[in-house]
C-alpha positions in Angstrom: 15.6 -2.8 9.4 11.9 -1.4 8.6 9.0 -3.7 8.9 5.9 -3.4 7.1 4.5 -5.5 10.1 3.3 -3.5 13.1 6.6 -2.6 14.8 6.7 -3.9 17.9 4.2 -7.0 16.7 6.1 -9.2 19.6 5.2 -6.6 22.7 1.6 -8.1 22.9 3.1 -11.2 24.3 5.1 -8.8 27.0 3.9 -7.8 30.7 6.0 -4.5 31.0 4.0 -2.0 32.4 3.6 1.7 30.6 2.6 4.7 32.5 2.9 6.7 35.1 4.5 9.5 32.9 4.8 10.4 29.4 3.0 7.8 26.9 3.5 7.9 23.2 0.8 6.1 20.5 1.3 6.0 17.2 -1.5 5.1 15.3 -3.4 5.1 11.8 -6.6 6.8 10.5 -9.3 7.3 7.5 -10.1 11.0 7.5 -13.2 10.9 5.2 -15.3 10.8 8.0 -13.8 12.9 10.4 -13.7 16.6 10.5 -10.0 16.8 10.6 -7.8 16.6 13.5 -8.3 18.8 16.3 -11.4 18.9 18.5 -14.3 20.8 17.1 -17.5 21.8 18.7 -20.5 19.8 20.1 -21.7 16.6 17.4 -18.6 17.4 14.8 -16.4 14.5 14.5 -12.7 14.8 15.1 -10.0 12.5 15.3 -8.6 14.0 18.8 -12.2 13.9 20.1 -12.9 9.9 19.6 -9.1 9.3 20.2 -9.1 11.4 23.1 -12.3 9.6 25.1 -10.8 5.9 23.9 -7.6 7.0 25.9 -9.1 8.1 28.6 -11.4 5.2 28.9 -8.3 3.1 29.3 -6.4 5.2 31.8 -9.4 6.2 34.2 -8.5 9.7 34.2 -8.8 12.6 31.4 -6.5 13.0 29.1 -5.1 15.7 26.7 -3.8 14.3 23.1 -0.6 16.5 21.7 0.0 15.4 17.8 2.7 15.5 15.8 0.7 17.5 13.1 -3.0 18.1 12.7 -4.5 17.3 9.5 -7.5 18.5 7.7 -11.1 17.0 6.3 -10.8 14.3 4.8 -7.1 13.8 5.1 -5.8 10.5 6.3 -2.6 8.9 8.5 -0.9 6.0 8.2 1.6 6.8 11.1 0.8 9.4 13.2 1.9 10.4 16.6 0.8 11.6 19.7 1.6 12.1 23.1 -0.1 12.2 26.5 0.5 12.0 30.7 -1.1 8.4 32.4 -1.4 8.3 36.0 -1.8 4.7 35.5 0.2 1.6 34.4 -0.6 -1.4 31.8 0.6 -3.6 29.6 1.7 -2.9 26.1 -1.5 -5.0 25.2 -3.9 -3.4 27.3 -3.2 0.0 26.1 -3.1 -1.0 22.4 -6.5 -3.7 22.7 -8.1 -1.6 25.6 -8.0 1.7 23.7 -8.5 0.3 20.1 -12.4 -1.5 21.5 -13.2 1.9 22.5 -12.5 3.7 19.2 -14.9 3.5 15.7 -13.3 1.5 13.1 -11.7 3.8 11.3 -8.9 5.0 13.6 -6.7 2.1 15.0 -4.1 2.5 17.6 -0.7 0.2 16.7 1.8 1.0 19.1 1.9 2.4 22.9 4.9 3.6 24.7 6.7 5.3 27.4 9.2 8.0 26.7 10.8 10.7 28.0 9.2 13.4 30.1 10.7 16.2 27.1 9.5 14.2 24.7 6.5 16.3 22.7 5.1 14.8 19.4 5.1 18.1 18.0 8.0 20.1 18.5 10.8 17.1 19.2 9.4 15.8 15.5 12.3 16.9 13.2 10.8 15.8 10.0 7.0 14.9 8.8 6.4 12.6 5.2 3.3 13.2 3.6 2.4 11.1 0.4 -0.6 12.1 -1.7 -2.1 9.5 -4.2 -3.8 10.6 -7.7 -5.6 8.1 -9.2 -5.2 9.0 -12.7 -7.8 7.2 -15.3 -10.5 8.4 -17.7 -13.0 6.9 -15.3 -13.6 8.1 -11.5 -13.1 5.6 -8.9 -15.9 4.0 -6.7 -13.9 1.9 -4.2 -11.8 4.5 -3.7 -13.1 7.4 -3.7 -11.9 8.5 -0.1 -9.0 7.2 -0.4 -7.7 8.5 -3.5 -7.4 12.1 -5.5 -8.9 11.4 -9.1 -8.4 13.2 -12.5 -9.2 12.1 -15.8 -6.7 14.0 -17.8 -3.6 12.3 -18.8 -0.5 13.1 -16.4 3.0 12.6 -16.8 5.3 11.9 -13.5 8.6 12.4 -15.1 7.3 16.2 -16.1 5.9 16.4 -12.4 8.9 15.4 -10.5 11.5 16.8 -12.8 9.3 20.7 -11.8 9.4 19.7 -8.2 12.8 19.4 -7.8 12.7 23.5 -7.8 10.8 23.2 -4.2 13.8 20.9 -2.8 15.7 23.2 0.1 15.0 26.1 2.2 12.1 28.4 0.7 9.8 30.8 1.3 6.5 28.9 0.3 4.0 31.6 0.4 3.0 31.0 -3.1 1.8 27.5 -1.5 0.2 28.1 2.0 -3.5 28.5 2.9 -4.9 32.2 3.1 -5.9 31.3 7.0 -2.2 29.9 7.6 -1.4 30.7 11.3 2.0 30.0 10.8 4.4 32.9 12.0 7.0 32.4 9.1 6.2 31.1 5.6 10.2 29.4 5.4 10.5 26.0 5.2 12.9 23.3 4.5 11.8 20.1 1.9 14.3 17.3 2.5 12.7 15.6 -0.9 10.3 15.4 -2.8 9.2 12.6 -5.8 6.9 11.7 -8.1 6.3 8.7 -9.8 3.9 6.4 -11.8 2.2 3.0 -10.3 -0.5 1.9 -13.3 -3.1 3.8 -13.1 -1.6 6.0 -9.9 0.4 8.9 -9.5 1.8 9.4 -6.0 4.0 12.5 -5.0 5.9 12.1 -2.1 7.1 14.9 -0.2 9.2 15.4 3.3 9.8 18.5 5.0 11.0 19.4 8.5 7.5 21.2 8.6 4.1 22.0 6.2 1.8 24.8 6.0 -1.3 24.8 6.2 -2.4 23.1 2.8 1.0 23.0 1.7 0.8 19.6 0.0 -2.3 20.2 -1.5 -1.5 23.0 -3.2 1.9 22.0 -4.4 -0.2 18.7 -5.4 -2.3 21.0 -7.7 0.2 22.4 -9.1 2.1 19.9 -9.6 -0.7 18.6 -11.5 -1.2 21.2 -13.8 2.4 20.5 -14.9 1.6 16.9 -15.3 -1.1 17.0 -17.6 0.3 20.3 -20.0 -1.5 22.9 -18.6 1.7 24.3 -17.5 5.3 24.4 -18.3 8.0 22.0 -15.6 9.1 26.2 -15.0 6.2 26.8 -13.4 6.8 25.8 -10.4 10.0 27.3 -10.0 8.3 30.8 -11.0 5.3 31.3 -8.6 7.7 29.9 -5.8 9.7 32.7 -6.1 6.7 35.0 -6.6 5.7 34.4 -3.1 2.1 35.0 -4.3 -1.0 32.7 -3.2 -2.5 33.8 -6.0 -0.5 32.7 -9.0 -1.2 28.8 -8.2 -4.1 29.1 -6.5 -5.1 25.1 -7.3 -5.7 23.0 -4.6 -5.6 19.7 -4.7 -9.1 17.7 -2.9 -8.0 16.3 0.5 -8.7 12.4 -0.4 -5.3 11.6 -1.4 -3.4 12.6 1.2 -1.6 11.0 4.2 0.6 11.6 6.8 2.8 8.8 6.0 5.8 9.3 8.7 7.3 11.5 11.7 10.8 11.5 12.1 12.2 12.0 15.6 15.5 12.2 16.6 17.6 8.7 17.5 17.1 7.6 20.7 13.5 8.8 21.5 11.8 5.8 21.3 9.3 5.7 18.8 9.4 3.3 16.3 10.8 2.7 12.9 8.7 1.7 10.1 8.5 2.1 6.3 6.4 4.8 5.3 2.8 3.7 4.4 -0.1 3.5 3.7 0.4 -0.6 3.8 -1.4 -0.9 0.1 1.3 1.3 -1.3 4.2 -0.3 0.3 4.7 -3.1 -2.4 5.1 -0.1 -5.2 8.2 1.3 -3.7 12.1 0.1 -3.4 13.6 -0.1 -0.3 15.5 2.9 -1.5 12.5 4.8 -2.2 10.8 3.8 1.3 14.3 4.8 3.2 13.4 7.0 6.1 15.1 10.3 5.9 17.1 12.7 8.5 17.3 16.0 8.6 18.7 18.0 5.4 21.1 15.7 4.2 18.9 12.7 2.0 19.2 10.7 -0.4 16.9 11.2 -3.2 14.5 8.4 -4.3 14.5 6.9 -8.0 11.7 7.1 -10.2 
C-alpha cells in the first residue's frame, strides 16, 4: 500500500543501528538554486556538494554520494536516491535529523537505510518517473515560478497525450537528446507516458527504464507545441523516427520538472511511495499514482 506519509514515518521511534556498509537515503530537493546535481567547481552550488558534506558531518568520515540519476539546473526531486559506504553506525533518527540540520533548506533527507553491499542507486534502478508540471494561464505565475513551467497559450492534454503515445516502447530518441548527451546508445525503453489537465495545470508524466540527457524537456516542448496547434498529434511520431535533434529542437525550461520515482527491483529495500511531488498527489487516482515494473504497465487514465 503507498503512503503519501514519509515511508517509514514509525522508524524515528526505533534504536536499530545503520551502518557499517552500504547506506541508502532517499530524499527530496528544490533545484532552482542549485546548479544541478553533480559537484561543480569552487563556490557553484550543487546538490551532491551540500548533500555530500551533511553526510559526512554525520558519519565522521568522507563520503562519496552515487545517485540514481543526476539532474540539471533548476530541476527538482521529490524522491531521489542515493547510495554511500559508513564506517559508522546510528539510528534511523540520527541519520535522518543529524544529516537534515546540516543541510540548507531546500534539500531534505526522508529516509536512511542499509542495503545490500551490490546495491548501486544507479545501475540496480530498473526504472526512473519523471513528471513535468506546465502551468498553463494567460498570466505568469509569481508563487511559483520555480516550481512550475508556464505558457500562456491555450493547450489541450487530450491532443498532447493522444501524440505521446507514439514515444511508448523501445526507440531510438535521438530526435529528443541533448547535443552534449554522453550517453553511448540513443535506445531507450518508455514504460508510459500521460498527459492530463488539473485547472489551470498540465502535467506530463513519463517513465522510462532510462532518460537522456534532456530527454523530458525536449519531449515536454514538443509535446507542447502539439498542445497548443502549432503542430499536428503526428508530429511527434515523425521527427522520432527522423532521429534528427534538429527537427524538434524545443526545449522545455527546467522549472517544471521532477524526478518523481526510482524503481528498484523487489527485495532491495528501498521504500515504496506514491510518486510526488506531495502538492500533486491529491490530483491523481490511485491508478494513475500506481508504481510501475519493467515493460509490462498499465496505462494511466486521463
Amino acid at each position: 500500500m503507498l503512503s503519501n506519509l514519509p515511508p517509514t514515518f514509525n522508524e524515528f521511534n526505533q534504536d536499530v543501528l545503520i551502518g557499517e556498509g552500504r547506506i541508502a537515503l532517499l530524499f527530496e530537493y528544490d533545484g532552482a538554486d542549485f546548479h544541478g546535481w553533480q559537484m561543480q567547481k569552487t563556490g557553484v552550488r550543487s546538490v551532491q556538494g551540500e548533500l555530500q558534506k551533511a553526510v559526512a558531518k554525520v558519519a565522521d568520515h568522507e563520503v562519496d554520494l552515487v545517485c540514481a540519476g543526476r539532474t540539471d539546473a533548476g530541476v527538482h526531486a521529490s524522491s531521489q536516491i542515493v547510495h554511500f559506504h559508513a564506517s559508522v553506525k546510528r539510528s534511523f533518527r540520527s541519520w535522518v535529523m543529524g544529516i537534515n540540520t546540516a543541510l540548507p533548506f531546500d534539500i531534505g533527507v526522508r529516509w536512511v537505510g542499509q542495503v545490500h553491499d551490490d546495491f548501486h542507486a544507479r545501475f540496480s534502478a530498473v526504472s526512473r518517473r519523471y513528471r513535468y508540471v506546465i502551468f498553463n494561464h494567460p498570466v505568469r505565475p509569481g508563487i511559483l515560478r520555480n516550481q512550475v513551467a508556464w505558457t500562456f497559450r491555450p493547450l489541450d492534454a487530450d491532443r498532447m497525450h493522444r501524440a505521446a503515445q507514439a514515444l511508448v516502447g523501445e526507440h531510438d530518441f535521438t530526435s529528443f537528446r541533448a547535443a552534449g548527451c554522453q550517453s553511448k546508445t540513443p535506445n531507450r525503453n518508455v514504460h508510459f507516458v500521460s498527459v492530463s489537465r488539473h485547472r489551470d495545470f498540465v502535467v506530463i508524466d513519463i517513465q522510462a527504464n532510462a532518460f537522456l540527457h534532456h530527454m523530458v524537456r525536449n519531449i515536454a516542448g514538443a509535446l507542447m507545441a502539439v498542445g497548443n496547434g502549432k503542430q499536428p498529434e503526428s508530429w511527434i511520431h515523425e521527427i522520432l523516427k527522423e532521429r534528427d535533434r534538429r527537427r524538434a529542437d524545443i526545449t522545455a525550461p527546467p522549472q517544471g520538472l521532477y524526478l518523481v520515482n526510482v524503481t528498484y527491483p523487489e527485495g532491495s529495500g528501498i521504500p515504496e511511495e506514491a510518486p510526488g511531488p506531495e502538492f500533486m498527489q491529491p490530483w491523481f487516482t490511485p491508478d494513475q499514482q500506481a508504481l510501475v515494473r519493467g515493460p509490462v504497465f498499465r496505462k494511466a487514465k486521463d
